[in-house]
TORKOL-4160 file (C-alpha; in steps of 0.2 Angstrom, whole numbers, padded with zeros to 4 digits, m for minus):
106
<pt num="1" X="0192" Y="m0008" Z="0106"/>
<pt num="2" X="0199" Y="m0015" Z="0090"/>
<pt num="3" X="0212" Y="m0007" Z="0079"/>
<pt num="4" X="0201" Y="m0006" Z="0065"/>
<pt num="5" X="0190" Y="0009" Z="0076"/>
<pt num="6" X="0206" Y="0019" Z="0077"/>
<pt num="7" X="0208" Y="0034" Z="0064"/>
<pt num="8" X="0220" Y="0028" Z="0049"/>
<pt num="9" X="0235" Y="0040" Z="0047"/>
<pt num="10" X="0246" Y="0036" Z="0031"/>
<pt num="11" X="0266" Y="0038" Z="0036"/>
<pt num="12" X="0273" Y="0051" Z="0022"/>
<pt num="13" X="0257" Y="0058" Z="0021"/>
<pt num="14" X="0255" Y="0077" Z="0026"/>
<pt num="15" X="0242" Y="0079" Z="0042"/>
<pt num="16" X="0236" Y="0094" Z="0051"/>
<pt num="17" X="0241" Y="0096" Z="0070"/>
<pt num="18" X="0236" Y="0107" Z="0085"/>
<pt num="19" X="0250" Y="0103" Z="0099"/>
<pt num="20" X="0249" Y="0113" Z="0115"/>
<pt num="21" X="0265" Y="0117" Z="0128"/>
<pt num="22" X="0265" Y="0123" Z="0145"/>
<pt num="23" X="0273" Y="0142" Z="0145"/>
<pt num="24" X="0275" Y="0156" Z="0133"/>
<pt num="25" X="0282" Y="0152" Z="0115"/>
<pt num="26" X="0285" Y="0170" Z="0106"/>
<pt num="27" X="0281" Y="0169" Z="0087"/>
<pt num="28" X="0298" Y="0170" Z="0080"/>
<pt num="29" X="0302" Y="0152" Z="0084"/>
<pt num="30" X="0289" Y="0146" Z="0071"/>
<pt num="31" X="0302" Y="0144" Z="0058"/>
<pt num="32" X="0312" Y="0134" Z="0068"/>
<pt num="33" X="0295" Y="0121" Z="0073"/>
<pt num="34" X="0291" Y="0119" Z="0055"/>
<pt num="35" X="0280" Y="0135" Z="0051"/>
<pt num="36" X="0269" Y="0131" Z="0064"/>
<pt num="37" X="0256" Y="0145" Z="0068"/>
<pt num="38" X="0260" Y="0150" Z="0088"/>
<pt num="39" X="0247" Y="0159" Z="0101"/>
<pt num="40" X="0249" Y="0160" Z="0118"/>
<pt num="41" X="0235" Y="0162" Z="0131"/>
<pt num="42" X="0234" Y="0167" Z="0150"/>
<pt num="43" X="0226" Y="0155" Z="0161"/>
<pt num="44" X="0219" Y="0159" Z="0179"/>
<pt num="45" X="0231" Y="0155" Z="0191"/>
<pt num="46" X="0242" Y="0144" Z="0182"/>
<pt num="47" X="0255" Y="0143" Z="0167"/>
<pt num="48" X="0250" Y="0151" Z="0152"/>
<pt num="49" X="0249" Y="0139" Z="0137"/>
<pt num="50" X="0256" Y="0141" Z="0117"/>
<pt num="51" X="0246" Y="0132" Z="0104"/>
<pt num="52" X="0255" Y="0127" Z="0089"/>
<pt num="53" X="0244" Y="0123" Z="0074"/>
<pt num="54" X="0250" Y="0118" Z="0056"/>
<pt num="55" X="0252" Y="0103" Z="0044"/>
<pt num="56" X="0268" Y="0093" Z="0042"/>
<pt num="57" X="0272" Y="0084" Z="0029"/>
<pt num="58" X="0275" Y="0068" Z="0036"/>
<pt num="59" X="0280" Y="0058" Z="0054"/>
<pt num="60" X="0298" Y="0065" Z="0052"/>
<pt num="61" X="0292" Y="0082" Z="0051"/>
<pt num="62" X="0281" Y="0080" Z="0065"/>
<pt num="63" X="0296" Y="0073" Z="0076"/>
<pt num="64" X="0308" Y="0086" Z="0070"/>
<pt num="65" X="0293" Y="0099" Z="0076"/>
<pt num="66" X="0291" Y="0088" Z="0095"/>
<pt num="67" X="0310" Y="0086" Z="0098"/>
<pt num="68" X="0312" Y="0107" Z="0094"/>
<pt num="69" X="0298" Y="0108" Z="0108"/>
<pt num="70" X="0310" Y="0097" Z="0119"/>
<pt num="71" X="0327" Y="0106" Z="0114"/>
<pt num="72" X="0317" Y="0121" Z="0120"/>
<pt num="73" X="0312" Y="0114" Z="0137"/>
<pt num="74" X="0294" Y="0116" Z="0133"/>
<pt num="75" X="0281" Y="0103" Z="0144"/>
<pt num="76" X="0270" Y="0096" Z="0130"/>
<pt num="77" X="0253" Y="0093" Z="0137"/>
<pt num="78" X="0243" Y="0088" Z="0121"/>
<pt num="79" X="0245" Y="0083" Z="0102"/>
<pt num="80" X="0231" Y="0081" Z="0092"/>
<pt num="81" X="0228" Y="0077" Z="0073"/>
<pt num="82" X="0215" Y="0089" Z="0069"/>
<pt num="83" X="0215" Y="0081" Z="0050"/>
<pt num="84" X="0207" Y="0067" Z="0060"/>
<pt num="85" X="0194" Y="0077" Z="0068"/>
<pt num="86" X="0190" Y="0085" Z="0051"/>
<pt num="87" X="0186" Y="0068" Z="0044"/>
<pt num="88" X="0175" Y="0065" Z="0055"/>
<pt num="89" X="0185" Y="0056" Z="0070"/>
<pt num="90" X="0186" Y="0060" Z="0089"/>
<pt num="91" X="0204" Y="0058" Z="0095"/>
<pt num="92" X="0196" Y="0044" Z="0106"/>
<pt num="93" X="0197" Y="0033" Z="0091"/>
<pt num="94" X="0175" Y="0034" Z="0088"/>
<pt num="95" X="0166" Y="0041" Z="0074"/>
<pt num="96" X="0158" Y="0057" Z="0076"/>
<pt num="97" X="0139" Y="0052" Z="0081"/>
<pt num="98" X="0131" Y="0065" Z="0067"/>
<pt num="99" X="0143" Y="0055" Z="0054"/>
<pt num="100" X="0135" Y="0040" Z="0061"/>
<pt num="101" X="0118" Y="0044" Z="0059"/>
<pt num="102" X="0122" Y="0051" Z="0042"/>
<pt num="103" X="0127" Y="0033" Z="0034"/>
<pt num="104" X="0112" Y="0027" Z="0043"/>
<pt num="105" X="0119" Y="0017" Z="0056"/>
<pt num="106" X="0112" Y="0020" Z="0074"/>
């Protein structure tokens, strides 16, 4: 796959992110992770997973947001860019098929 298929973020720019940890993260610690919104859900028979959801203002931000989770002992087990998804990019890198079809290319 070339580079040129893979979403273009811009360093110092503010994205959306929806980051998900193994285990229960309570509410009050959004402060600390950037003013990230925090929800918890059970799962059957295994861990329950937080979901963390926000924009940062830049890479830094993002970092300072990760290396909380890490000081925290928090398993993360996904980050995605959902600024990307919005724009009409899969996190795989591809262009959203209906996108496709929309600028007439097949």
């Amino acid at each position: 796959m070339s580079e040129s298929n893979w979403p273009q973020l811009t360093p110092g720019e503010p994205a959306s992110y929806r980051i998900e940890v193994e285990g229960s993260l309570d509410e009050k610690w959004s402060g600390r992770l950037g003013g990230m919104q925090i929800d918890t859900a059970s799962r059957a028979d295994q861990k329950p997973v937080t979901t963390l959801i926000g924009t940062v203002r830049d890479q830094a931000m993002l970092m300072g947001v990760l290396n909380g989770l890490y000081q925290l002992h928090m398993q993360i087990l996904s980050v995605n860019c959902t600024s990307c998804d919005e724009s009409g990019w899969r996190m795989s890198g591809k262009r959203n098929e209906q996108e496709d079809r929309s600028d007439g290319i097949s």
